[in-house]
N, C-alpha and C positions, 0 to 999 in steps of 0.2 A: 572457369575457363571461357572466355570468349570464344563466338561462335562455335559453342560445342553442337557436335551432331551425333544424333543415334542410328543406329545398323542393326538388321538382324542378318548373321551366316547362319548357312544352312550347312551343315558338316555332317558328309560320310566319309563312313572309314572306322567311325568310334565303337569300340569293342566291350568298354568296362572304362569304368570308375575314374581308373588312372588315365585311361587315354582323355577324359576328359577334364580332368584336373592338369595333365601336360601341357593342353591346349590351352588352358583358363591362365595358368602361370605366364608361358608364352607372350599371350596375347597383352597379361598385366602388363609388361617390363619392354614393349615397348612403346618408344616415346611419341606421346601424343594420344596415348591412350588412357581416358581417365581411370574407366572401372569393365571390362569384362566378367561378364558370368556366362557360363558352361553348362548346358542342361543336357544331358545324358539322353535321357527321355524321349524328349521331343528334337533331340538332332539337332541344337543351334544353338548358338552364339549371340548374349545380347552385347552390343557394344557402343562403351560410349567416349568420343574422341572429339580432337580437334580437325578439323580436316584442311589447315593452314599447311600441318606438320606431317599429314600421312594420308595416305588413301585406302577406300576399302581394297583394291589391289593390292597396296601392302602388308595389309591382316591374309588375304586371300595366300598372297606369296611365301607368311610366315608357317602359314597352318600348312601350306603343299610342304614345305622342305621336313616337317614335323610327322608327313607320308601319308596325311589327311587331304581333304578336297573340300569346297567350296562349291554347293551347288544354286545353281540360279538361271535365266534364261535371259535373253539378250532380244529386243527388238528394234528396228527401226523405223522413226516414222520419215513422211516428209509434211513437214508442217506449214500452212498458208496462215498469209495476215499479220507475220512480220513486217516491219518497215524500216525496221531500227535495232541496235545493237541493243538498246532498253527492251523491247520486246522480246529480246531471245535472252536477255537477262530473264525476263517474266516469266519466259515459258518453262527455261530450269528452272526455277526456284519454285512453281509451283509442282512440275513434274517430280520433286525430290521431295517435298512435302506429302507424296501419295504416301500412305503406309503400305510399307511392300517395296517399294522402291532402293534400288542398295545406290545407286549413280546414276545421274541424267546428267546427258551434255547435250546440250543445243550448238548446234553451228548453222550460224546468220548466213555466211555468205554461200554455206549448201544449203540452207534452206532445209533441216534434215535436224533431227532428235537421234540420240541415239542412247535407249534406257536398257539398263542392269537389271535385273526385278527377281525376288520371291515370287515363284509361278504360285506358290499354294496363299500366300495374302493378297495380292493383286492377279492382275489382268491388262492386256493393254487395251479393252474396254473402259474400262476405270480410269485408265489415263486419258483417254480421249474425251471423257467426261467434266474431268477437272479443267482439261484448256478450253474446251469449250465454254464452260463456265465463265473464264475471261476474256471470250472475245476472237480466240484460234482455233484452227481446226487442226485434227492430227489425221494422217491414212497412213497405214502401214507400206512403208515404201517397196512397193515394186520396179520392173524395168517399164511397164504401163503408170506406174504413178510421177516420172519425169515428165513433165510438160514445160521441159522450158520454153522446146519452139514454138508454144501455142502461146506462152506468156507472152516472149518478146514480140509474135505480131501485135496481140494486144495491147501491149504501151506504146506501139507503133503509130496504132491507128487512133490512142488516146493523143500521142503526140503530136499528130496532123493533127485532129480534129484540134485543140486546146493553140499551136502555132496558127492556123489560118484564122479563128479567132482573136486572137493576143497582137498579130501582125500592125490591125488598122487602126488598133489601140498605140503601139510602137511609135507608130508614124507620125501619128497625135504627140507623141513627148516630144518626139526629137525637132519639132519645130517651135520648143518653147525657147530655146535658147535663141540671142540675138545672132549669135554669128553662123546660127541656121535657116535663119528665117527665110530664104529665100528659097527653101523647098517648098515645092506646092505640095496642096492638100486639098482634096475636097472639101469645100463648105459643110455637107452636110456628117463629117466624121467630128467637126467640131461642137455640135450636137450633143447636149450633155445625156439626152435620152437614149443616142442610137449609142454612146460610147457604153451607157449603162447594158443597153440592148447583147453588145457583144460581152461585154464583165461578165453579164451573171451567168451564160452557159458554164464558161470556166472553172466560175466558184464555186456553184454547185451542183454542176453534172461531172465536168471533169474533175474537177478538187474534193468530190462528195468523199474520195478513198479516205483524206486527210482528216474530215469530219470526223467519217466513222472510226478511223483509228487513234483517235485525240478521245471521241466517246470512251471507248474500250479502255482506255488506259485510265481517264481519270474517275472510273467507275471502277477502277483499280486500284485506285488512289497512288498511281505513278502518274508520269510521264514521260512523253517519249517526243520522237521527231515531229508524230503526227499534228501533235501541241501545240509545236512554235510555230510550225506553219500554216496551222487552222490559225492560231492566235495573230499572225503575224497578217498575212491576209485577211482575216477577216476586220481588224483594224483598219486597215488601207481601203479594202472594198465597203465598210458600214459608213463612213465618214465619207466618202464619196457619195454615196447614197444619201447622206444626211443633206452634201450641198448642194446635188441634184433637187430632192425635195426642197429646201427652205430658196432655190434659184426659180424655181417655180411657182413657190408663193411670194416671191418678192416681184413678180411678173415679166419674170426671164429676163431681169436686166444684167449686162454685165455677162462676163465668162465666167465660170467660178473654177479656181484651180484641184482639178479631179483629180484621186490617184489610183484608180479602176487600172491603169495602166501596170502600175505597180504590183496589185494582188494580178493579174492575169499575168503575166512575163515572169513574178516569178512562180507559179506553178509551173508554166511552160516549161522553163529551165529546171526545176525540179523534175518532172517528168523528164528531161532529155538527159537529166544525171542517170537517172533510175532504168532509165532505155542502154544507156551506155555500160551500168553495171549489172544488167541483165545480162546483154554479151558478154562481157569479160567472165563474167561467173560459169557462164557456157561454156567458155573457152579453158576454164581451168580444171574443171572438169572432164575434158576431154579426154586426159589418161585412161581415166575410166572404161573410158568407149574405145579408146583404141585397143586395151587388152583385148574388152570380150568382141572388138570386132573380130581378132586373130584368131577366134574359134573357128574351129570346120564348122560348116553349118547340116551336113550329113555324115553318115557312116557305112559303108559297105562291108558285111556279116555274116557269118556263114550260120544260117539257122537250117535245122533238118536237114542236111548235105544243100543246102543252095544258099548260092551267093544272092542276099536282098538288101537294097539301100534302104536306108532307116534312117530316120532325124537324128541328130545326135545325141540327144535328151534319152535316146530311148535306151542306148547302149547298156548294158549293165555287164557286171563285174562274172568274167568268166568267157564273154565273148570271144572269138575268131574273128578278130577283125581285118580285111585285107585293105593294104593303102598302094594304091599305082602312083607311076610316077607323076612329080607336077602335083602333087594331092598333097591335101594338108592333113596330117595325123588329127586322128578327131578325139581321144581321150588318153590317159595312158596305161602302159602296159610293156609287155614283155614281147622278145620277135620269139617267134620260135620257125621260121623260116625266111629263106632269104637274105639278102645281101645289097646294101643299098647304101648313098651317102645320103646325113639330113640336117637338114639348114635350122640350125638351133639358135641361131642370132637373136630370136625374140626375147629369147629365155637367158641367153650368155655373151651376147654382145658379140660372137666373135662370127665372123663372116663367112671361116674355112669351115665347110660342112663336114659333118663327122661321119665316120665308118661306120654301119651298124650290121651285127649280123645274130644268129642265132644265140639269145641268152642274154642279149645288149636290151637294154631297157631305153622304152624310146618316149616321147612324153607328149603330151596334147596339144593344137596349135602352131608345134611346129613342122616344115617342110618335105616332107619324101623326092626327093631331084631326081632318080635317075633309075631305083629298081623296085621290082615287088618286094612289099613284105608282108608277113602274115604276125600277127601276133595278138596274146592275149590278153585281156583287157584287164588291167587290176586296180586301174582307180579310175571311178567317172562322179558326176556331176561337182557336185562341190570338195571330192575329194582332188580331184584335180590340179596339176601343179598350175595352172592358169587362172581355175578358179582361189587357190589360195594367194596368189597376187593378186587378186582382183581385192579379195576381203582385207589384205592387210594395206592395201593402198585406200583404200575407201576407210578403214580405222583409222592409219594415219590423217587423210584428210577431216575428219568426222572429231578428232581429238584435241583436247584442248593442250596448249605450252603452259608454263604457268607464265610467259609474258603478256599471252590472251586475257587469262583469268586477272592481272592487273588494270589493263585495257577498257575489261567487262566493267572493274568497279568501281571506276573511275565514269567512265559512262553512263553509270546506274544513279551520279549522284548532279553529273553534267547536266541534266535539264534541269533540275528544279534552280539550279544556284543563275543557271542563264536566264530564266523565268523571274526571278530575282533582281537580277541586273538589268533586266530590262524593263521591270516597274521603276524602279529606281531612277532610272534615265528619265523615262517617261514624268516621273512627280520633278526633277527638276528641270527637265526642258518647261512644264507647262507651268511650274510656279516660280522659277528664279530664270531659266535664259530666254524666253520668251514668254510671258503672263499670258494666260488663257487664249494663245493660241495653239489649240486642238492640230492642226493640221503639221505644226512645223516639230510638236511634239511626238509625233506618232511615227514621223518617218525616220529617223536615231531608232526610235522603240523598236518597228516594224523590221528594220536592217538589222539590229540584235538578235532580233529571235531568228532569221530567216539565215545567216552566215554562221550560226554558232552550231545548225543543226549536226548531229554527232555521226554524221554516216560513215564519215572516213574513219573517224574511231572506232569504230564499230567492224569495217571490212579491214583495218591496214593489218592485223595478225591473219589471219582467217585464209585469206587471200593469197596473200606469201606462204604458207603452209602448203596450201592445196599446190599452189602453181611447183614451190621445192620437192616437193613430197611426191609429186606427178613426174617430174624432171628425172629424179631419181631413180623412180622403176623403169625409168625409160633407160636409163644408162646400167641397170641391174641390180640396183639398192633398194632395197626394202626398208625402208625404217616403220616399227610396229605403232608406231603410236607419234602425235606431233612431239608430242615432253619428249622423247630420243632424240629428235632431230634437233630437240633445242638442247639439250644436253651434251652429245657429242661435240658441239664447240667448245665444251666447257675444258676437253681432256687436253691433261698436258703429257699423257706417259698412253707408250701402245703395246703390249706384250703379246707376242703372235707366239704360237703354238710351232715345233718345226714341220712335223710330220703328216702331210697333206695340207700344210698352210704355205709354209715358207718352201717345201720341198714337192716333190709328184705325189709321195706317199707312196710308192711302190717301188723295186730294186731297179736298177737299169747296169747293163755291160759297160763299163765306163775304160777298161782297160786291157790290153792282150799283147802280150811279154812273151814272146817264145824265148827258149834256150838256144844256146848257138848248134846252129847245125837243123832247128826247125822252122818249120814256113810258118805263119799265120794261119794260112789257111788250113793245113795241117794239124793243127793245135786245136784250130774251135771243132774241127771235123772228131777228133778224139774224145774232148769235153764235152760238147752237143752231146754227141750220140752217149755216152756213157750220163750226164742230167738227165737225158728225156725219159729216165727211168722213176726221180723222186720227185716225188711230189713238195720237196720244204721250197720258200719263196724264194729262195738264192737262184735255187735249181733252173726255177721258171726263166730268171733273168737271164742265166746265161745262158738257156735254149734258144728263147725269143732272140738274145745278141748274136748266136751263131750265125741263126737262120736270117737275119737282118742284113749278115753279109755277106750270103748267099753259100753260105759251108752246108755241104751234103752230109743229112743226119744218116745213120743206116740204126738197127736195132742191135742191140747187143749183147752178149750174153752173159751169165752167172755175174749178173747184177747183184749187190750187194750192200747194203747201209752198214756204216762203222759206226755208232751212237759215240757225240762227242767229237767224233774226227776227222767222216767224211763219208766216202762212197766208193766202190771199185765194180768193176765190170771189165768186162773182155770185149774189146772190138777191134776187130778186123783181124782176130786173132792173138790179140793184142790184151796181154792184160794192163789195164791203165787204174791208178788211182787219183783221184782229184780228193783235196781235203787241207788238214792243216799244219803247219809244223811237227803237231804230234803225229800226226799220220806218218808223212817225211820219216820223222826217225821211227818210228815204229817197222817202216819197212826197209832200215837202212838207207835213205836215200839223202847224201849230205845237201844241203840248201845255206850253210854259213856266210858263202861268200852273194847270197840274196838277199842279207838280213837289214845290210843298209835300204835297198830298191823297197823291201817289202815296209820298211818302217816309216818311210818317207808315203804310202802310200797309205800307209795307216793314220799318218797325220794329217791327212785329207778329209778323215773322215769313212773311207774308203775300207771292205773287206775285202782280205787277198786269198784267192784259193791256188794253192797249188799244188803240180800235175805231175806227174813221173809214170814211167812204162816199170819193166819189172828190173828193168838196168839200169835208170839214171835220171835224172830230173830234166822234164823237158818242156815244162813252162810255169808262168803263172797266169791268173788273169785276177780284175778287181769289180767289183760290183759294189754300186750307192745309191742311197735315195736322192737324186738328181734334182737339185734346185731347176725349181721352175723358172723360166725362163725370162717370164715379168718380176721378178722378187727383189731382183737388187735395184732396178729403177723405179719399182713402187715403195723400199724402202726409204731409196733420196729422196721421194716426193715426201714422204711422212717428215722425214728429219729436214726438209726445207720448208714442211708447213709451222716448224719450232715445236715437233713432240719428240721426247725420249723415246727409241724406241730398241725393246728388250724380247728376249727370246727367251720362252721357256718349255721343257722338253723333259722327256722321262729318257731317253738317249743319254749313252757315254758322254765324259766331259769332251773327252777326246773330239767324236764324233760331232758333237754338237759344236766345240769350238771352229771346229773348219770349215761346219756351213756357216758359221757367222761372220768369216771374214770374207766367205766369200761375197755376201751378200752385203756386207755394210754393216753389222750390226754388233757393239762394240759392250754390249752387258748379256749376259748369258746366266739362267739360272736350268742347271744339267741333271739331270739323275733324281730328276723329283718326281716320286708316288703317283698314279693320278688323283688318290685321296689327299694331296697336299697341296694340288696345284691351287684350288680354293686358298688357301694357306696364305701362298707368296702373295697373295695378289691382294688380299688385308694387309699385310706386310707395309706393302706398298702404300694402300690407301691409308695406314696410319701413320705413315712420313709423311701427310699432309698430299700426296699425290692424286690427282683425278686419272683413272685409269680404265682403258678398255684392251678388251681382250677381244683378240681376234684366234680362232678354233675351228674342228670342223669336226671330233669324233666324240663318242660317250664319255671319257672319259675325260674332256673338256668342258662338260654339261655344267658344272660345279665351279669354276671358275668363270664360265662366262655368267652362270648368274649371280655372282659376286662383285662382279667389275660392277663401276660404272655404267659403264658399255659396252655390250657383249657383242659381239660380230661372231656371226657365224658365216662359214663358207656353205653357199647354198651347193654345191657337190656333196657334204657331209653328211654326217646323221640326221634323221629328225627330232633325235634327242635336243642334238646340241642346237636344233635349229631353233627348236623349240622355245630351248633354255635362252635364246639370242633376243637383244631387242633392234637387232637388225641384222639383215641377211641378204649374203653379199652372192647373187647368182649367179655371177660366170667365174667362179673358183678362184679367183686373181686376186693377188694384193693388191694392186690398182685400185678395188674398189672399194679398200679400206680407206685408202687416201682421197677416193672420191665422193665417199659417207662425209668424211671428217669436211673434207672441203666445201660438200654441200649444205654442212650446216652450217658452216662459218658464213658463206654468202647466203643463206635464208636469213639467218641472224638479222646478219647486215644489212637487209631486204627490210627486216621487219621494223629494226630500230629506226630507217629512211622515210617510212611511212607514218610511224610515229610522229618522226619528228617534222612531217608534211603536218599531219593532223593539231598536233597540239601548237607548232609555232602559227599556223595558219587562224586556228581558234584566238589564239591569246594576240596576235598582231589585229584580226579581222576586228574583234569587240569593240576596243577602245576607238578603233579611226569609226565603226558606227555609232559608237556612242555619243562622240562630239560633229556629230552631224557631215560627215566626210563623206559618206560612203549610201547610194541611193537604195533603196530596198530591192531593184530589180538587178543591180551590180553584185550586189549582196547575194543575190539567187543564184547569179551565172556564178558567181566565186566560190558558192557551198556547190554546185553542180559539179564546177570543175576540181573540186579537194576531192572530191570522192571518185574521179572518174582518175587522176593523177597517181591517186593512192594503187588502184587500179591496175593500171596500167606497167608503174611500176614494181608490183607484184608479178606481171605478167611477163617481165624481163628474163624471169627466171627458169621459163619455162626454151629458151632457147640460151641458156648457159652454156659454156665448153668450161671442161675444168684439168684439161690435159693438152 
């Protein structure tokens, strides 16, 4: 098998013999896996695969469902002394060669490794050792180990210094042409010494990086950008040098045509790419920093009976935290006092601040507007709902698509073939289109190597990820990794969950039907008070509907539950029953001529309770899980993005049919197990369908990690969150349509950049080749591929998708 790679898992959870023979069998059957063996003993899994066709993620994901675990450790570095997509090719592949190591991803345009490992065979010691070896350094990334802003002053101040050098070399070209010449120039810039005087700081003070990183590489036996433009320059600049020296032994007669101008302008213009994609890389990273800017940066605490402000670092789980108004909630936790509205928009998009009062769980980062609250603290530092957006947006950014990893190997094989083509040029300019002149041969050569440099290659995936992927959690998506966000475009079919998805998830008073001869308000006044006795979920609703409409509960007496039928109690001296047809006839109370009212309410979806005193029937009412109020305009949005989209529910057909007309949604699968919802959704994916599922309870855990694409509603469980490879934060359909949408235009982002890079490359070659194109034009044109690519990457990040 081609590029076969070996793995070791580390597996707890195995008990005996069979649990490890279960595993062993497993792992055999599937595809992509050549031979696994299962060692009991020592806890692990050796395996041996393709890793075109699977990932150790996907061994890891086979063994969790089998109710074993995958144990391993995760670090990050940020790595210097990239320059090039070659480079971060080099760095994983030598990172993945450590023994111990299960997965390294290098991401160029963060600047950032990010390794899997066996903590008991490796170290990430050991790994800093092996890049070192070629040439990189690794440090463990901290929030001290970003230094962008110190980088970007430094190419700032390389880029003065290298432009006010390069300038009076400039100035020097541009009056070789005739229909220039009438620009003045100092006599003495025409000086083949003083032109050399300003070249060589360029070459090699400022261009020393290019040296050193051409060294490093071909002491690697690759190469990379650093290469062609050592190679590229230093042609231009040694032959310049060469006619300096023999103009001088010939006793300085004559000008001799210098191209000192050429190797300095284009460093300069390199340096001013690399200045440009310094910023942009800062800037797409930003997400980053706006989340953890949203943190409180203190905490107020009640330790030993006193209130004391504490960094927020320090908080730990159990705390009494009080937040005033105008204050930013500093970790999360539970109120257990007070009453307050809180501006949750960071976390849910939505703008109208929420209620909170005793027993309301309130969360970190976001707002306190208007009252005290006290409450207790139950998840801080990295447990944190702000710090878990922080890490799954820095994983997505940090991840490769697999249209990167295309990108990557393509690039890996891009310099040496351009290194090629440009020998090649070079033997027939100097022996077939102009004989042994050196000079008119070098400048074709010189413009090959310096246009073909692979930068854009290299940032146009990376780039559009980061900037997509950052956009996203701005709008409340989370996508776990970039392969999701490049996935998600792929689905043609969307099967949302009803209950807490498509619906509130909780009962609501939808209806109130008195009999002739009763008020409204009289009715709910009867019913309130006789529910506010049971505790079942119906009950709840039609308390909370009473009292919504301002109906006076009072208490009431010889309360009583009917199992199966309903409820009775005595108020206002009154004895009243609320319940069901069987109740009804049970206490003689005829309801025949309600049978059409009640049916027709029943086809809504709707359950009808009805109410009678000890003489006669005197009302109904209807209680439903109340579609949400975004549900059917984020269903048109799905079904105008051209996806199927289907509902499935453990709910009556009945029931589940009438929320799907309500809503738009015209395939319904009803009454299915939650052990089966997995089921339907194979079903689906082997009618050929790409499918995600959109969930939000445990019992949905299993279908979403079946789909294609699992959407969880970030209000739901952390099972199902878990199980999700994206997660939708402000509870809304909306932002299943704005997942899907946003992959579609990162896509679209990436294939743009692509095809900046590769048409740009294969148009540039040839016009240098046949001598068209000067080697300093050549410079500003790879400068600006890479800064375009860029840029348009960075479109992304000011999207609208609604």
């Amino acid at each position: 098998m081609s590029g076969e790679k070996q793995t070791t898992l580390h597996i707890s959870g195995m008990t005996c013999a069979a649990c490890a023979n279960r595993i062993e069998k497993a792992l055999n059957k599937m595809d992509g896996v050549t031979e696994a063996n299962v060692n009991l003993a020592l806890e692990r899994s050796s395996v041996s695969y393709d890793p075109e066709k699977l990932s150790t993620g996907d061994m890891e994901e086979k063994i969790s469902s089998l109710g074993y675990s995958v144990v391993h450790d995760k670090v990050e570095f940020a790595v210097s002394g990239m320059t090039c997509a070659a480079c971060a090719n080099r760095v994983e592949k030598t990172l993945n060669k450590v023994p111990g190591v299960i997965e390294a991803t290098v991401n160029f345009a963060l600047e950032t490794a990010t390794v899997e490992y066996n903590k008991e065979e490796t170290t990430p010691v050991k790994m800093k050792e092996a890049i070192n070896k070629i040439g990189y350094s690794l440090e463990e990334k901290t929030e001290e180990t970003d230094n962008k802003e110190k980088e970007i002053q430094r190419k700032t101040t390389k880029l003065i210094v290298s432009a006010v050098l390069s300038l009076p070399l400039l100035w020097t070209m541009v009056t070789h042409f005739e229909w220039t010449s009438f620009i003045w120039i100092p006599d003495f810039l025409m000086n083949p010494w003083v032109q050399f005087a300003f070249a060589t700081p360029v070459q090699f003070i400022i261009g020393w990086q290019f040296y050193e990183g051409a060294y490093k590489a071909l002491k690697n036996k690759s190469a990379n950008m650093d290469v062609l433009v050592a190679m590229g320059t230093s042609a231009a600049y040694f032959y310049s040098v060469f006619l300096v020296w023999q103009w001088g032994q010939t006793g300085q007669a004559g000008m001799p045509d210098l191209y000192f101008e050429a190797s300095a302008i284009i460093i300069t213009l390199i340096l001013l790419g690399k200045l440009f994609e310094a910023r942009a890389k800062g800037r797409t990273s930003q997400a980053i920093k706006k989340l953890l800017g949203l943190r409180a940066k203190t905490a107020t605490v009640v330790r030993n009976g006193e209130e004391v402000v504490i960094p927020m670092e320090e908080v730990i789980v159990g705390d009494i935290v009080i937040v005033k108004p105008g204050e930013k909630i500093p970790v999360d936790g539970e109120v257990i006092e007070g009453e307050s509205a809180v501006d949750e928009s960071m976390l849910t998009g939505e703008s109208i601040p929420v209620d909170k009062k005793a027993g309301d769980s309130v969360i970190g980062a976001t707002v306190n507007k208007n009252g005290v609250l006290r409450f207790k603290a139950a998840k801080v530092g990295k447990d944190t709902a702000i710090a878990q957006i922080v890490q799954v947006v820095e994983e997505a950014q940090s991840s490769k698509a697999s249209i990167q990893r295309l990108a990557d190997r393509i690039s890996g094989v891009f310099v040496p073939v351009v290194i090629g083509i440009a020998l090649v040029t070079f033997l027939i300019w100097f022996f077939v289109v102009t004989p042994g002149e050196l000079g008119s041969a070098l400048i074709p050569t010189v413009s090959i190597l310096v246009i073909a440099c692979p930068c854009a290659l290299g940032l146009a995936t990376p780039t559009s990820i980061m900037a997509g992927s950052g956009r996203a959690a701005e709008i409340g998506v989370l996508f776990k990794g970039g392969e999701h966000l490049e996935s998600a475009q792929t689905v043609d079919t969307i099967v949302l969950d009803k209950t807490g998805t498509v619906t509130k998830g909780e009962p609501e008073l939808t209806d109130v039907i008195p009999a002739d001869g009763w008020s409204r308000e009289k009715l709910l006044h009867l019913i309130g008070s006789v529910e506010k006795n049971s505790e079942h979920p119906l009950a709840t609703a039609l308390v909370k509907g009473a009292q919504a409409e301002g109906a006076v509960l009072v208490q009431a007496d010889s309360f009583a539950a009917i199992p199966g039928h309903g409820v009775e109690a005595v108020v206002d001296g009154r004895s009243v029953f609320v319940g069901t047809r069987r109740l009804m006839k049970k206490k003689e109370i005829r309801v025949e001529d309600k049978e059409e009212q009640i049916a027709a309410l029943e086809a809504e979806g709707k359950t009808v309770m009805l109410a009678a005193d000890e003489n006669s029937f005197i009302g109904l009412v209807a209680v439903a899980d109340t579609v949400k109020e975004t549900s059917k305009e984020a269903i048109q949005r799905l079904k105008d993005a051209g996806l199927e989209v289907m509902m499935l529910t453990g709910d009556n057909e009945k029931t589940a049919i009438a929320i799907a007309k309500q809503v738009g949604v015209d395939d319904v699968m009803a009454e299915v197990l939650p052990g089966q919802k997995s089921d339907q959704i194979k079903k689906l994916q082997q009618a050929g369908k790409k499918v995600a599922m959109v969930g939000d309870g445990i019992n949905d855990a299993p279908a979403l990690a079946a789909a294609d694409i699992g959407m969880a509603i970030g209000t739901g469980t952390d099972v199902a969150i878990e199980a999700a490879d994206i997660t939708l934060m402000r509870g809304d359909l909306n932002s299943a349509a704005d997942a899907i949408l946003m992959s579609h235009k990162t896509m679209r982002n990436i294939k743009q950049n692509l095809f900046f890079a590769f048409v740009y490359n294969s148009i540039g070659i040839p016009i240098a080749a046949v001598g068209l194109l000067a080697p300093w034009v050549a410079g500003a044109a790879m400068a600006f591929s890479s800064v375009s690519v860029v840029l348009n990457a960075l479109r992304l990040q000011k999207v609208k998708l609604s």
